[in-house]
C-alpha positions, 0 to 999 in steps of 0.5 A: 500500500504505501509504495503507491503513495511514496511520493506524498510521503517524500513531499510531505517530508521535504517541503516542510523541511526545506521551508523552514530551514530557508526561512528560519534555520539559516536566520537563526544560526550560523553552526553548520552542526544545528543546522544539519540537526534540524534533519535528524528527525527527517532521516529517521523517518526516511530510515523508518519508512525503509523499514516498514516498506519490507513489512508492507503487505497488510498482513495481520502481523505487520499492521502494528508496524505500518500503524504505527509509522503512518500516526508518527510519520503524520504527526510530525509530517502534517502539523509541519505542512500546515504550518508551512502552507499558512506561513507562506500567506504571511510573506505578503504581509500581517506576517506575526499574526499568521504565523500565530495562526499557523502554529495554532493550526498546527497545534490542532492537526496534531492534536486531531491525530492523537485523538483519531488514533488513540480514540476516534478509532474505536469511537463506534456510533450507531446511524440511524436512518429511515427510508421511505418507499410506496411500494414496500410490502405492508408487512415489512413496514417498520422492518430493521436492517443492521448494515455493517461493512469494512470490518478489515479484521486484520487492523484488530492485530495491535492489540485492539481484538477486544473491539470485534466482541464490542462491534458484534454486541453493539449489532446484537443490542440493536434487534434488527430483523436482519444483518447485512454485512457489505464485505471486506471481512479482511485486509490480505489474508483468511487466516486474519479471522483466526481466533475470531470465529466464537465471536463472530458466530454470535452474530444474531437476527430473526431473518439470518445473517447475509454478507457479500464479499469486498474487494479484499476478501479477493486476495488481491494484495498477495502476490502469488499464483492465481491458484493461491489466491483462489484457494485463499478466496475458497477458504474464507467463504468457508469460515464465513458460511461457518460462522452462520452467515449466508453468503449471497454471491451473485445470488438471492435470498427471498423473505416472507412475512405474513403473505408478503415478501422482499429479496436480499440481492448481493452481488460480488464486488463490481468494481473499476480499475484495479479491483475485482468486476465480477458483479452479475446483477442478471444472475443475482435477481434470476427469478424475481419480478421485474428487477431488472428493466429488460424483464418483460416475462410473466411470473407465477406470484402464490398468494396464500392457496392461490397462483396468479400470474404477475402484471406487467407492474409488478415488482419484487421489493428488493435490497442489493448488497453491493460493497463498491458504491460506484456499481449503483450509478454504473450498472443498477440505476441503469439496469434494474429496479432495485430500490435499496442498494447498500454499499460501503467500501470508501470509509470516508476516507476514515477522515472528515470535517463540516461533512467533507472527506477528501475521498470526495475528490474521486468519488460522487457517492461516498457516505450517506443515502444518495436517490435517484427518481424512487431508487436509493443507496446508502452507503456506509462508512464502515466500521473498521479501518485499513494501513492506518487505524485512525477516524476523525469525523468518520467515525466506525459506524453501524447503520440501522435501516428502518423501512417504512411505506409512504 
């Protein structure tokens, strides 16, 4: 992960330095020896960065080691960057005041730092949202769905495993109908869940436990023979379904209540460049009512004793689970029906202020409910974190659905 963003790092390293040192270092001292002390910091880092780089696979075991240099790395690097860029305002004039207002700001990225890592991450919250639909079947008005997505199981590893028995409570204290998990269970490997499988059994909803699998639940990070990696993929699925979980890959899960009924679509992670494309929405609503817009056949619907044959406007209410959210503007609006899509995948850049990220630059929709004409997603900003276990604003969340008819 951090080799794709050397070149940030190396800037966030010596643009500052090389600022300071102009502007202030060499006013202030004359000994080639503090000056040259002034990099010391800035060597070390560069020695550590070497280091974590031979650890830089996402393996459970290492996290601990990149975690811990992506908060020194920033906490020296990004104070010290604002702190630069503010300054730089004070060359054409009020100099004294900005450069206060720049050591403040300062101040404050570091503070924000400390609190997202020792704090924020593990600061879960439960988002409630109510969503509105006129043709959701009468009985599952008021029905409840715990959605959770972006576990990434493996960050647990420095020393924080007790938060998955915390997030599995939080779900189980909610009493949803149903539990909807929007993948990535892992960052690398299978064997992260390791330990792990007595809490994650404990999982409970009357309606069942359904999960889709994200873009690291693929192996995509290890870098070894397809046959590898595919049997990593297998074996994962195994101790998901293991855990009583149903896996919904390309695939379809109808539920009833009192005459009526909803489908629980998931479709296996369908994403853009680098990522796994593997969504099939054809297969995944195969049989339902008129889920997909080129659907024009007639379905058998049973109705208590009775068959009948379903109207040219019938539709089967229906909730896609979908991990990457840029599949709803790609492929469902486009092509289906679908009324609820759920996704996660972004985490909000695990990062945001006054409802910003900058996950926004390079993504239309990444957290919160988005419409289009009586379609919705919701995208979650998930619960866990990957490379490095920091939320500030974004904190780990659980969103409870409530859906009621208009």
């Amino acid at each position: 992960m951090l080799p794709r963003v050397l070149l940030l790092l190396f800037v966030l390293l010596i643009v500052p330095d090389t600022y300071i040192y102009l502007r202030y270092v060499r006013r202030w001292t004359c000994s080639g020896l503090w000056r040259a002390a002034t990099f010391i910091p800035t060597i070390l880092l560069l020695i550590y960065l070497l280091v974590v780089l031979q650890h830089d696979d996402m393996r459970a075991e290492h996290q601990p080691v990149v975690g811990l240099f992506m908060f020194i790395f920033l906490l020296y690097t990004a104070p010290r960057m604002l702190f630069t860029l503010f300054d730089l305002i004070g060359l054409i004039g009020w100099a004294r005041y900005v450069r206060i207002a720049a050591m403040t700001i300062a101040l404050f990225a570091a503070i924000l730092l400390g609190y997202g890592f020792f704090i924020g991450r593990s600061r879960y919250v439960v988002h409630q949202q109510t969503f509105y639909f006129e043709n959701l079947p009468k009985a599952f008005d008021g029905y409840r769905i715990a959605q959770f997505s972006d576990l990434h199981i493996g960050t647990f590893a420095d020393g924080h495993q007790e938060d998955v028995t915390t997030i599995v409570n939080l779900i189980n204290r909610q009493k949803c109908d149903a539990v909807l998990f929007i993948g990535d269970l892992v960052n690398y490997e299978t064997r992260e869940t390791d330990g792990y499988k007595q809490v994650l059994s404990r999982l409970k909803a009357p309606d069942g436990i359904y999960a889709v699998m994200g873009n690291h639940d693929y192996s995509m990070y290890i870098p070894a023979e397809q046959a590898i990696r595919e049997a990593d993929i297998q074996e994962l699925q195994r101790r998901e379904r293991s855990y009583g979980w149903q896996l919904l890959l390309n695939d379809h899960v109808v539920l009833h209540r009192s005459g009526d009924s909803i489908a629980i679509i998931g479709s296996e992670n369908d994403g853009t460049g680098r990522f796994p494309s593997l969504g099939n929405l054809p297969l995944a609503t195969a049989g339902l009512c008129h889920v997909m817009r080129s659907d024009t056949t007639t379905h058998l619907l049973i109705a208590g004793n009775d068959t009948v044959v379903a109207q040219a406007d019938d539709h089967t209410f229906s909730i896609l689970m979908t991990h990457d959210p840029s599949h709803w503007r790609r492929n469902v609006i486009p092509d289906t029906r679908i009324d609820l899509a759920l996704a996660g995948h972004t985490h909000a850049g695990q990062f945001k202020v006054f409802g910003w990220s900058p996950v926004a630059f390079t993504t239309k929709e990444w957290s919160g409910a988005y419409t289009e004409g009586p379609q919705i997603l919701n995208v979650s900003e998930g619960i866990g974190q990957v490379m490095f276990p920091f939320r500030f604003g974004a904190w780990p969340e659980l969103n409870v659905i409530t859906l009621k008819r208009k």
